[in-house]
C-alpha positions as CSV (number, residue, x, y, z in Angstrom):
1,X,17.2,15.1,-8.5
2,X,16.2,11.5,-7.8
3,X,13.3,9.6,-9.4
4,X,10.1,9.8,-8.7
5,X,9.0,6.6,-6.2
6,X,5.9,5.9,-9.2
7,X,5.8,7.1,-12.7
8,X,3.6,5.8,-14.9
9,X,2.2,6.5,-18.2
10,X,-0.7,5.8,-20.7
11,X,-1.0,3.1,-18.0
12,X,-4.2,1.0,-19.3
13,X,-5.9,-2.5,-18.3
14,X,-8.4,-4.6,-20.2
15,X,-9.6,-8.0,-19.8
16,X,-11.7,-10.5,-22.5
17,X,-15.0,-11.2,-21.1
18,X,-17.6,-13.2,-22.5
19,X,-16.2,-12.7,-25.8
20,X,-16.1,-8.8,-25.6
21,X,-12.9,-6.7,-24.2
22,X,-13.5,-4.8,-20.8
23,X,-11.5,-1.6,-20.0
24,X,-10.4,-1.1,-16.5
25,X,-7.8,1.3,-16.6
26,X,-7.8,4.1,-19.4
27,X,-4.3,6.1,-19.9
28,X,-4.1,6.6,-16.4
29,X,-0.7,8.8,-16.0
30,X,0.7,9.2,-12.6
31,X,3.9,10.3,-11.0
32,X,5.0,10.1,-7.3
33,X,7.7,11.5,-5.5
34,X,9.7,9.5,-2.2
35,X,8.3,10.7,1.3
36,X,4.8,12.0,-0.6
37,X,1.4,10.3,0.6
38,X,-1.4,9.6,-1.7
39,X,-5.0,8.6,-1.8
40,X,-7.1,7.4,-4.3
41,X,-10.8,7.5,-4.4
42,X,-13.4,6.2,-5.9
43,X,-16.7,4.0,-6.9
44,X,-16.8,0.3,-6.6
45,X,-15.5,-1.1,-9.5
46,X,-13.9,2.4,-10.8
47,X,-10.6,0.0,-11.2
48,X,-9.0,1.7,-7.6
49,X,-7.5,-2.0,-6.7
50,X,-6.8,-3.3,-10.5
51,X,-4.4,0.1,-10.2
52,X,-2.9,-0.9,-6.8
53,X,-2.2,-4.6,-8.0
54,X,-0.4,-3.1,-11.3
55,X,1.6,-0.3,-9.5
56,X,2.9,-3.2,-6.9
57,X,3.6,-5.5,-10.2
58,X,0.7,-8.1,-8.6
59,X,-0.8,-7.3,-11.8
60,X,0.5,-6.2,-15.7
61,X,-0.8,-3.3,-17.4
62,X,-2.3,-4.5,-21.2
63,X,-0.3,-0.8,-22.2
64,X,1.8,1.6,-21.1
65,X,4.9,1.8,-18.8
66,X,5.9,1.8,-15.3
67,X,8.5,2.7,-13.3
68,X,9.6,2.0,-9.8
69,X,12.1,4.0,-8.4
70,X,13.4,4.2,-12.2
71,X,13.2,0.9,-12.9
72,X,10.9,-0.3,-15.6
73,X,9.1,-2.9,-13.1
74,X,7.1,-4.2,-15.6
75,X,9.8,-5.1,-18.3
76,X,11.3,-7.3,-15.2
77,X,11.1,-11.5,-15.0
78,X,8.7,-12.0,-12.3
79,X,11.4,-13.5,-9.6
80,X,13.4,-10.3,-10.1
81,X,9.7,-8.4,-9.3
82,X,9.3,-10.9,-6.4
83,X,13.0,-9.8,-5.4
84,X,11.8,-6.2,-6.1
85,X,8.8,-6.1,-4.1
86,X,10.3,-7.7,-1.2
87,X,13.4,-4.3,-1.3
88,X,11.6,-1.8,-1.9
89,X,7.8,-2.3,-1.1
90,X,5.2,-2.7,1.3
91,X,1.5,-4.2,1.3
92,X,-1.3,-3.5,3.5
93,X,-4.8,-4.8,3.0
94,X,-8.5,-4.2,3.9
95,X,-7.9,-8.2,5.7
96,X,-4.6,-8.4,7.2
97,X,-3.4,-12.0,6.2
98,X,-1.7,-12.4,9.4
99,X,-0.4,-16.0,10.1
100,X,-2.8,-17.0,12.7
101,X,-0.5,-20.1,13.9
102,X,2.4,-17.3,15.0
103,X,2.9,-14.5,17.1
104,X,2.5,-10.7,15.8
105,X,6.6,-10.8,16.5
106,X,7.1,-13.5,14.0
107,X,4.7,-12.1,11.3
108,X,6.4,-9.0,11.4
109,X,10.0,-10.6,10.8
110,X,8.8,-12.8,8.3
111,X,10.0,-10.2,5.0
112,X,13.8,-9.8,6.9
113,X,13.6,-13.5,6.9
114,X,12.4,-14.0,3.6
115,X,15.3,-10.9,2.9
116,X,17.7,-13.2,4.2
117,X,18.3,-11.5,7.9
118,X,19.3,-14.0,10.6
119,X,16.3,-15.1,13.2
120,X,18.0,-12.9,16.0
121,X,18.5,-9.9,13.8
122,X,14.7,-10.4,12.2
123,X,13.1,-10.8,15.7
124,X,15.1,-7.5,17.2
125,X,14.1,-5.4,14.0
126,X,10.5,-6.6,14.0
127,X,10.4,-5.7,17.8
128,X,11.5,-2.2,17.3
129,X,9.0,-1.8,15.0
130,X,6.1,-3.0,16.8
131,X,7.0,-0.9,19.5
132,X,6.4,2.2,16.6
133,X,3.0,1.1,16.5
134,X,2.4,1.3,20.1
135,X,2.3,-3.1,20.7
136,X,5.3,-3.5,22.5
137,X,3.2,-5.2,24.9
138,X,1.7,-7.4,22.1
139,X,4.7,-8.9,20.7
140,X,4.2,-12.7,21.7
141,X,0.3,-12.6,21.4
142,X,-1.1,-14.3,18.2
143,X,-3.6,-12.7,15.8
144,X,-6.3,-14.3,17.4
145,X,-5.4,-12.5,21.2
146,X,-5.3,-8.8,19.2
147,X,-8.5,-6.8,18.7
148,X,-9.6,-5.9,14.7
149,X,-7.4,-2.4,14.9
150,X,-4.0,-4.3,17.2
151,X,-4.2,-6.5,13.7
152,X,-4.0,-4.0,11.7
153,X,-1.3,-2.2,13.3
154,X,0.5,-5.5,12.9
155,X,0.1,-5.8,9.5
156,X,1.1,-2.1,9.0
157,X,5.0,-3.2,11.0
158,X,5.2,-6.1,8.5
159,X,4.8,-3.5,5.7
160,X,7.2,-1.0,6.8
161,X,10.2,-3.6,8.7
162,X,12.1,-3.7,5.7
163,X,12.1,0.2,5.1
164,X,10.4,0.5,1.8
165,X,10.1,3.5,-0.6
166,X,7.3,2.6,-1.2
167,X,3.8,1.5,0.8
168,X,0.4,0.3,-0.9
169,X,-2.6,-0.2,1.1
170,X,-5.7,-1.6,-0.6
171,X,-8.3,-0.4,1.5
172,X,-6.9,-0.4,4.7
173,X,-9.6,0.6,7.3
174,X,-12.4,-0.9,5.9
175,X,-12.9,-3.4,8.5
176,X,-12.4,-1.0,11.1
177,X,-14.9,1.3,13.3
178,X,-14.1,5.1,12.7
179,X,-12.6,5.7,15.8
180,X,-9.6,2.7,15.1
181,X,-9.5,4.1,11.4
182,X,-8.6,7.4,12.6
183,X,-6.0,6.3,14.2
184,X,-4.6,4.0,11.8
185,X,-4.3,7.0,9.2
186,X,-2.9,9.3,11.9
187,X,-0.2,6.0,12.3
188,X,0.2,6.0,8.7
189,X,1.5,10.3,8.4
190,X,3.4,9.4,11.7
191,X,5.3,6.5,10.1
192,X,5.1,8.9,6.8
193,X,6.8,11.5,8.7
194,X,9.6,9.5,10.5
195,X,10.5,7.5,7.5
196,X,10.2,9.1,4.9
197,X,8.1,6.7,3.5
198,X,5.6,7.2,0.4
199,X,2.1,5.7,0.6
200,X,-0.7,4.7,-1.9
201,X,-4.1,4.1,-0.3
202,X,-7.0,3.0,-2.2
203,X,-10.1,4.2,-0.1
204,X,-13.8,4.3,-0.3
205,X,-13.7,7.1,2.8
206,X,-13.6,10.5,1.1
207,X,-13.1,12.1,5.5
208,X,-9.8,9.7,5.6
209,X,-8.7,9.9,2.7
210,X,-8.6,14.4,2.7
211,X,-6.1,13.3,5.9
212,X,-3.3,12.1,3.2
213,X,-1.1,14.7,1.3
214,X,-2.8,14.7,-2.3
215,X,-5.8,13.0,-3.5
216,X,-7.1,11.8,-7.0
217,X,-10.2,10.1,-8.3
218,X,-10.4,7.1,-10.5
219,X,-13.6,7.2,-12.8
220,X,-14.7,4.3,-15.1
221,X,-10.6,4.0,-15.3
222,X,-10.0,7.9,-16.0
223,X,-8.1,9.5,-13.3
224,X,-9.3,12.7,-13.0
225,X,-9.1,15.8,-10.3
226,X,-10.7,14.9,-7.2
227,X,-12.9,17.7,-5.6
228,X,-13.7,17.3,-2.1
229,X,-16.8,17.9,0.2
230,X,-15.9,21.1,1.0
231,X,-15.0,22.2,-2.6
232,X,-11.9,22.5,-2.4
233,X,-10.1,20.7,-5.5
234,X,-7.1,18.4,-5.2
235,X,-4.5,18.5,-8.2
């Protein structure tokens, strides 16, 4: 049996603040398995994207462990993370961080070309991707041509071109009206579903998030069982 995508343990996060020690994360255990979609929930400040940040190895943990694909991520020199992150994982955010000076085609290819891929093979791959995400028609228009949810499926190609395990998406709707949210989630169990993918989204949306495989709650830096509007709880 192969290792879990995430496994973490004891996972905790504190930061010094005017002279007193803040806890964001409190022994926060947590295991994920490849092709398995997850949300996580939670208040404003409940430490939802401090966990995202560490589980990507933006961030370090102040104590406990954490392994990637069964490597101890965190024990790793930050160019081999950087080397890490660019094999196995995949970023999507609330703001898309598109480069607004080149065409949704080149943003996509930009990770096979920071991989190493040649400019022909990055460009082919990158097109076959957008065309996933319904923007085959798109490919040559720049960020600023593409409505709020066209962006976003951009930024959702760049995160999956390389083929990652592994997907984390910090709040990934939020700038988006309900109707292109919806959507966007459906995209995300489609992609889920095709490649076998496992995703991580941090969400303030309790309806969207219920549309992922499992769901768990982050409070005051507990993770604890999530129980949804209709009562139903979520292990």
């Amino acid at each position: 049996m192969s290792d879990p995508v995430i496994q973490c343990q004891q996972l905790s996060k504190s930061y010094q603040e005017a002279g007193s020690q803040v806890s964001v994360l409190k022994g926060v255990n947590l295991s994920l398995e490849q092709g398995e979609t997850l949300s996580i929930v939670g208040s404003s400040g409940s430490g939802k994207s401090t966990l995202l940040h560490i589980l990507g190895t933006l961030d370090g943990a102040t104590d406990g462990s954490l392994k990637i694909k069964g490597i101890e991520v965190d024990k790793l020199s930050r160019a081999k993370q950087a080397d890490f992150r660019n094999r196995h994982m995949g970023f999507i955010y609330q703001f898309h961080h598109l480069l607004m000076d080149f065409s949704a085609l080149e943003n996509v290819a930009m990770p096979l070309l920071i991989a190493g891929k040649s400019k022909v093979e990055a460009k082919q791959i990158a097109a076959q991707m957008l065309e996933k995400v319904g923007l085959a028609h798109r490919v040559d228009h720049r960020p600023s041509e593409l409505s709020g949810g066209e962006r976003q499926r951009v930024a959702i190609a760049r995160a999956l071109v390389t083929k990652p395990s592994l997907v984390l998406a910090d709040e990934p709707t939020g700038n988006l009206d309900k109707h292109n949210a919806l959507k966007i989630y459906e995209l995300l169990n489609e992609l889920n579903q095709e490649f076998d993918t496992s995703f991580v989204v941090v969400t303030h949306d309790l309806e969207l998030a219920e549309k992922l495989g499992r769901v768990v709650q982050l409070d005051d830096g507990v993770l604890v069982e999530y129980q949804g509007a209709n009562g139903v709880k979520h292990a």
